[in-house]
C-alpha positions as CSV (number, residue, x, y, z in Angstrom):
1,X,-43.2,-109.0,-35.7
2,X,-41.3,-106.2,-37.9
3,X,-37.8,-108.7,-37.0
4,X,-39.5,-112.2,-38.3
5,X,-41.0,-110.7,-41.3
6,X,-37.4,-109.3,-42.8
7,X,-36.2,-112.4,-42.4
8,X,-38.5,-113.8,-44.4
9,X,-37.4,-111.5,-47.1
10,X,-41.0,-110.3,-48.3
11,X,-41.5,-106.6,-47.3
12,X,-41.9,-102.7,-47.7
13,X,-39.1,-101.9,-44.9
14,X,-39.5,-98.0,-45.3
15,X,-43.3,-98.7,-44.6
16,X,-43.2,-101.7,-42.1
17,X,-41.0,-98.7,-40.2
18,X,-43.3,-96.2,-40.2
19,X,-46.7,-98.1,-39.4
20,X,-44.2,-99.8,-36.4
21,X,-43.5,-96.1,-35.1
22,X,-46.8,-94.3,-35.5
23,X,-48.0,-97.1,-33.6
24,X,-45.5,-97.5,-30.5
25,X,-43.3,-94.3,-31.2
26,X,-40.8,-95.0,-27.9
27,X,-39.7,-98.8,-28.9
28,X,-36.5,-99.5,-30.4
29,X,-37.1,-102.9,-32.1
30,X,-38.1,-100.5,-36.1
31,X,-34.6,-99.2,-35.4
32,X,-33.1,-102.1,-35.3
33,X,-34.7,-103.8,-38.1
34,X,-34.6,-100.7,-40.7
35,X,-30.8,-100.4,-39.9
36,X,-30.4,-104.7,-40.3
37,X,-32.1,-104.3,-43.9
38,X,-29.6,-102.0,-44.9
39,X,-27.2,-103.8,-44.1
40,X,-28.4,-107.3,-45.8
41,X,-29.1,-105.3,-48.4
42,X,-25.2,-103.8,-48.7
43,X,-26.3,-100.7,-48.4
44,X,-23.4,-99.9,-46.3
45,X,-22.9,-96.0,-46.4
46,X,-27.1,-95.6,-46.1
47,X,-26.5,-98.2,-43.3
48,X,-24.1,-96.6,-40.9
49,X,-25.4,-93.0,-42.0
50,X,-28.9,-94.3,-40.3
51,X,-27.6,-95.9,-37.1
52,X,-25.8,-93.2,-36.7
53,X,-28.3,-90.7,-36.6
54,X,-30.8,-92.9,-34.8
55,X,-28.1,-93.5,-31.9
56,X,-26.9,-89.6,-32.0
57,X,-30.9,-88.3,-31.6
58,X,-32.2,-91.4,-29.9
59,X,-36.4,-91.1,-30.6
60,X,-36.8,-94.4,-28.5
61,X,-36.4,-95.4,-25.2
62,X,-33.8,-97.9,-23.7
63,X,-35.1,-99.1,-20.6
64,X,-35.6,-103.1,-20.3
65,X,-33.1,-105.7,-21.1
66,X,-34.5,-106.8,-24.5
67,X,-34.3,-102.8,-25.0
68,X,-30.2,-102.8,-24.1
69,X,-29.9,-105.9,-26.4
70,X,-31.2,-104.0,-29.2
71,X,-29.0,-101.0,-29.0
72,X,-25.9,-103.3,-28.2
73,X,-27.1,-105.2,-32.0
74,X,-27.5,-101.4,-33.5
75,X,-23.5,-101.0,-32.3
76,X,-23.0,-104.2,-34.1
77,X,-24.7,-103.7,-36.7
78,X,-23.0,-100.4,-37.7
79,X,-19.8,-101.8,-36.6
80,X,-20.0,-104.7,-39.2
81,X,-21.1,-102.2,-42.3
82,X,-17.7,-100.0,-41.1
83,X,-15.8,-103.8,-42.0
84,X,-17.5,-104.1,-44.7
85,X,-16.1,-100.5,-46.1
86,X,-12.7,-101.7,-44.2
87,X,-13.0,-99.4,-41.7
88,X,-11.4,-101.2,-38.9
89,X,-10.8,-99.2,-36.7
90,X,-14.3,-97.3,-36.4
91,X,-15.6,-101.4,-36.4
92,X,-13.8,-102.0,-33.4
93,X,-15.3,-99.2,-31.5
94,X,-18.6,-100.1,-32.3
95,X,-18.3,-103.2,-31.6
96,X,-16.9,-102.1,-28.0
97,X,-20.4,-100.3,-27.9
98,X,-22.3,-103.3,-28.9
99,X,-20.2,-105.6,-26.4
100,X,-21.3,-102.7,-23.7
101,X,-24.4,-103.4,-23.9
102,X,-24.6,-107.2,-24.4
103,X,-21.5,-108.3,-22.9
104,X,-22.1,-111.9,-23.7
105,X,-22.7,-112.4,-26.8
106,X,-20.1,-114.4,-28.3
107,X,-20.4,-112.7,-32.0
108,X,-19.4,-109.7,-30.8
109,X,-16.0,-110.6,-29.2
110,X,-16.1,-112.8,-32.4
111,X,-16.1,-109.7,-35.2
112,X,-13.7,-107.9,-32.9
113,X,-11.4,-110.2,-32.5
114,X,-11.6,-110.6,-36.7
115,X,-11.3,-106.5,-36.9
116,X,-8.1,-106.2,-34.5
117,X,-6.6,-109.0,-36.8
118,X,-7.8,-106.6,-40.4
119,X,-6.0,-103.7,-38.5
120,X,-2.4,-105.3,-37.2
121,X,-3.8,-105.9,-33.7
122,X,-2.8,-109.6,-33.5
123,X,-2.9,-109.8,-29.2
124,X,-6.1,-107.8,-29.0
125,X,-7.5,-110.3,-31.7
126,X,-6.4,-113.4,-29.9
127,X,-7.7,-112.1,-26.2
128,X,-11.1,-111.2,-27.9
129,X,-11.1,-114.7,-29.4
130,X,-10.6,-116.0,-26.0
131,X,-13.4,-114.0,-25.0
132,X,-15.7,-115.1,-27.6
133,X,-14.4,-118.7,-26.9
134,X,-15.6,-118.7,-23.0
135,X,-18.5,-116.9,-24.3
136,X,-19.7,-120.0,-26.3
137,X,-18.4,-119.6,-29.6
138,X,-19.2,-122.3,-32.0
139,X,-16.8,-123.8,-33.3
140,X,-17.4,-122.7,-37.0
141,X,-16.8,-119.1,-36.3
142,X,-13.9,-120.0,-34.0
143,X,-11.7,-121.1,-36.7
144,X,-13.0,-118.1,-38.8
145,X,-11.4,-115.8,-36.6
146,X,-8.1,-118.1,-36.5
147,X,-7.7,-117.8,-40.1
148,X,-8.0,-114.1,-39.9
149,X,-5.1,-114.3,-37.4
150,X,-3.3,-116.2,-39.1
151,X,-3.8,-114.0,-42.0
152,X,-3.0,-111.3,-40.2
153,X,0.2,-112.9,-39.6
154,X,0.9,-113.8,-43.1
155,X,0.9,-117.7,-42.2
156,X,-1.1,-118.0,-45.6
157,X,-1.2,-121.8,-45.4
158,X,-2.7,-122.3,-41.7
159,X,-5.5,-119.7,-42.7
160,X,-6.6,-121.9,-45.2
161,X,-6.8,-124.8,-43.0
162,X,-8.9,-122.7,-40.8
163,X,-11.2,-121.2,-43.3
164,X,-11.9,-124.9,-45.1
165,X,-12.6,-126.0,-41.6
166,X,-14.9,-123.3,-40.9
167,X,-16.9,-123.9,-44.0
168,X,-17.3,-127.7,-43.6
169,X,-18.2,-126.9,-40.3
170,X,-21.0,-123.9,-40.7
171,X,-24.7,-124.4,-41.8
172,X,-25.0,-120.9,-42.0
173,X,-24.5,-120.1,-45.6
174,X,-24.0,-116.3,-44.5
175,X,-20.6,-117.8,-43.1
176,X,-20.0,-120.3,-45.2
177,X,-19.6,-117.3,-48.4
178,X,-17.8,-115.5,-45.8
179,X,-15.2,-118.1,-45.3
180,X,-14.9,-118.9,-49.4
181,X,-13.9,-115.1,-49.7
182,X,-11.7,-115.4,-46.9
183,X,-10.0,-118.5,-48.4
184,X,-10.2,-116.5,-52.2
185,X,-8.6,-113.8,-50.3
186,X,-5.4,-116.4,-48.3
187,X,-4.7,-117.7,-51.9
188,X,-4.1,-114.4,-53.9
189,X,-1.7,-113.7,-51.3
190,X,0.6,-116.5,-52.1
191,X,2.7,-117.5,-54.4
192,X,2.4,-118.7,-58.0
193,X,3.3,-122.3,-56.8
194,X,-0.1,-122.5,-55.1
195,X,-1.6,-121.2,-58.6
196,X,-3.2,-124.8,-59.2
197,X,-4.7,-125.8,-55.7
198,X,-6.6,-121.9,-55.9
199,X,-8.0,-122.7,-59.4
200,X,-9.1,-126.5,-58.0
201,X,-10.0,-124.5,-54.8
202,X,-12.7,-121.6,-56.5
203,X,-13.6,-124.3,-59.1
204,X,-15.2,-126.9,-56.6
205,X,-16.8,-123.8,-55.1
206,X,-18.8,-122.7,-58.1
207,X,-22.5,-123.2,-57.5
208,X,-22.4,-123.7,-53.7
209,X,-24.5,-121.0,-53.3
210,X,-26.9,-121.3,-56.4
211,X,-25.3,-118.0,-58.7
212,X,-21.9,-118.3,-59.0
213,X,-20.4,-115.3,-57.2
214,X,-18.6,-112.4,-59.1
215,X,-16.1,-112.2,-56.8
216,X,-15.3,-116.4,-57.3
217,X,-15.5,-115.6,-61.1
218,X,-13.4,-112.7,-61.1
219,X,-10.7,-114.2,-59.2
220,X,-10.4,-117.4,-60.9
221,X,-10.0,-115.3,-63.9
222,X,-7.4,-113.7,-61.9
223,X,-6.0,-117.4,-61.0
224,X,-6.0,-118.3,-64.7
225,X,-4.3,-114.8,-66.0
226,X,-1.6,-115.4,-63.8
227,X,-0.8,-118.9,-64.5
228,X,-1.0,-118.5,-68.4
């Protein structure tokens, strides 16, 4: 399976693609999987410049369920790598896409609910959050997306609650980075009173994740430039 065997990390993706085509030329799962390596590989322009194509000359067919599920994950998919480039507003319609097509997924409402909050949109963000919320949103991800309303709202303080609860929460380390740079992000916003509780903040979270990440060094850098 072209899926299990990215996940695993060890693979020729342009040629895992192509031997997937030549042999069932109509099915949308090489799709899928070319356009989620990009995007774990932050290629993010290559990323949406390839589901967008893919989607705008479909070459596959969309008939089954498992079919509509994997065009609704290319919508998300591209609609993540437009966040990434802070794109909000081109997220949020491909996430509408993606929730089109799978209307229950709770990640979906999830990364909307995040992007309305990135562009301003603090209702929109909270209904999707309820959304996501009746949808089965674990908890982990829930608070995620409160701290980026409360972000959104400049409540700098009750964002950081909600992204330290988030990370103690998550076994996922894709979220748990996720909510560190979210947290990095609260703390440059305020004030130089909260100078010492950032530095104690990025210090303890130096070598969670095996390398130390640039962004963590950077910005206590940052933290220690400003305080001295």
């Amino acid at each position: 399976d072209i899926k299990k065997t990215i996940d695993k990390g060890d693979y020729d993706i342009d040629s895992l693609v192509e031997e997937a085509q030549s042999i069932l030329p109509k099915r949308i799962d090489s799709y899928e999987a070319k356009a989620e390596s990009l995007y774990k590989s932050e290629e993010y322009d290559e990323c949406i410049s390839y589901v967008s194509d893919a989607i705008a000359s479909p070459k596959y067919d969309v008939v089954t369920e498992n079919d509509k599920n994997s065009l609704g994950n290319m919508f998300y998919i591209i609609g993540n790598a437009y966040y990434e480039n802070e794109d909000y507003a081109s997220a949020i319609a491909n996430f509408q896409k993606a929730i089109e097509y799978n209307p229950k997924n709770p990640l979906f409402y999830r990364d909307i609910s995040i992007s309305e909050a990135k562009n301003g949109n603090t209702e929109d963000a909270i209904t999707y959050l309820n959304y996501a919320i009746d949808n089965g949103l674990e908890e982990d991800s829930i608070q995620m997306a409160k701290g980026e309303i409360e972000f959104s709202k400049s409540n700098y303080d009750l964002a950081i609650e909600s992204f330290e609860r988030a990370f103690e929460l998550s076994t996922d380390n894709s979220v748990k980075k996720r909510d560190m740079v979210l947290e990095i992000n609260a703390y440059k916003k305020m004030g130089n009173e909260s100078i010492d509780d950032a530095i104690e903040f990025m210090k303890s979270r130096e070598g969670e994740f095996g390398n130390t990440s640039p962004y963590l060094i950077e910005s206590i850098a940052d933290m220690y430039a400003r305080k001295g």
